[in-house]
C-alpha positions as CSV (number, residue, x, y, z in Angstrom):
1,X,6.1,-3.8,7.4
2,X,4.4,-6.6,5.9
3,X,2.1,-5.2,2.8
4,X,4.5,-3.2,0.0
5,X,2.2,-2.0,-2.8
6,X,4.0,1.5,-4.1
7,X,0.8,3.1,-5.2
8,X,0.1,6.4,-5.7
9,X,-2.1,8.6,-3.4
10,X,-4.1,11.8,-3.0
11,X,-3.2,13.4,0.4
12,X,-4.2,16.2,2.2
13,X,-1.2,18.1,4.4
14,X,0.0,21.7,4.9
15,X,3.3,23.3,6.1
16,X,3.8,25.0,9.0
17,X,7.0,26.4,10.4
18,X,8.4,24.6,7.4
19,X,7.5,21.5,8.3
20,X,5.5,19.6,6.4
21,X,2.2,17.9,8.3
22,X,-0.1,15.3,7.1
23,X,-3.9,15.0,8.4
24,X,-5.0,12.3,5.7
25,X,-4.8,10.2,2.6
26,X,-7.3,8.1,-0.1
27,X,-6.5,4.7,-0.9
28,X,-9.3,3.0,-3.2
29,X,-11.7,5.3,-2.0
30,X,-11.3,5.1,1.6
31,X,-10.1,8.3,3.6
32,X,-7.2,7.5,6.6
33,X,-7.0,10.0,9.1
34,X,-3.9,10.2,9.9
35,X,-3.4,10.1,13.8
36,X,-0.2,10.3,14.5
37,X,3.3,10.9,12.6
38,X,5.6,8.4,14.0
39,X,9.2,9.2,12.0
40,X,9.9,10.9,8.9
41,X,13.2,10.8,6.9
42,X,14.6,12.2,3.4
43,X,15.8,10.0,0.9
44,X,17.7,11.6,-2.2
45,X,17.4,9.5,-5.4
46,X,20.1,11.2,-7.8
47,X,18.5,14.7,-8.4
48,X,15.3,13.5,-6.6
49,X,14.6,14.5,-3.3
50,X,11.7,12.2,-1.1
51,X,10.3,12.9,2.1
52,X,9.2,9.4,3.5
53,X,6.4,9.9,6.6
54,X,5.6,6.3,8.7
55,X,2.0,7.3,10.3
56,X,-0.8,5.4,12.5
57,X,-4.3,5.5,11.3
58,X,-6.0,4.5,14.4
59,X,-9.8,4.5,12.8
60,X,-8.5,1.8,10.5
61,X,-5.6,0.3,12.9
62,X,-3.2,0.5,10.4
63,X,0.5,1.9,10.5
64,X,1.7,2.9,7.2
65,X,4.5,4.2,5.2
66,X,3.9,7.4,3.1
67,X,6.8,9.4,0.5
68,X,6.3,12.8,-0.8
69,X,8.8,13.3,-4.1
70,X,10.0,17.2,-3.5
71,X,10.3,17.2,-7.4
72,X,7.3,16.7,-8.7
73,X,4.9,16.7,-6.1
74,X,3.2,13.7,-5.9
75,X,2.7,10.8,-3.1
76,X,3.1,7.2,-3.0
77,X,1.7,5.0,-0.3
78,X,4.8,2.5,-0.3
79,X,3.5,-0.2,2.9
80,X,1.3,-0.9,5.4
81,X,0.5,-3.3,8.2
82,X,-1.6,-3.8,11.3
83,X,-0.7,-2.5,14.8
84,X,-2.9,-5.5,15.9
């Protein structure tokens, strides 16, 4: 992906079947509905455990790379770039 910017995020999900499934996120006050979860894959960082999720956001024609830190609960938008 082209645009790496690391930055944290509020996003909106819910387990079920113990599976974790996300519907949307805010980035400087825009809302991306989150159309489609394309891969997801867990990453352990010494006693850290992150859940990366690469989803499409058709509204804004964007495909982006999400991670969810098991350890203290917060998100980081990590990259994005067009599907143009």
């Amino acid at each position: 992906m082209k645009n790496t910017i690391f930055k944290p995020v509020e996003v909106i999900s819910y387990f079920c079947n113990l599976e974790m499934k996300v519907l949307r996120f805010r980035k400087d006050n825009t809302v991306y509905k989150v159309s489609e979860v394309v891969s997801k894959w867990k990453v352990h960082e010494g006693e850290r455990i992150i859940t990366h999720f690469t989803v499409i956001c058709r509204e804004q024609n964007i495909v982006c790379e999400l991670a969810f830190c098991h350890n203290d609960f917060k998100w980081e938008f990590i990259q994005y770039e067009n599907l143009d």
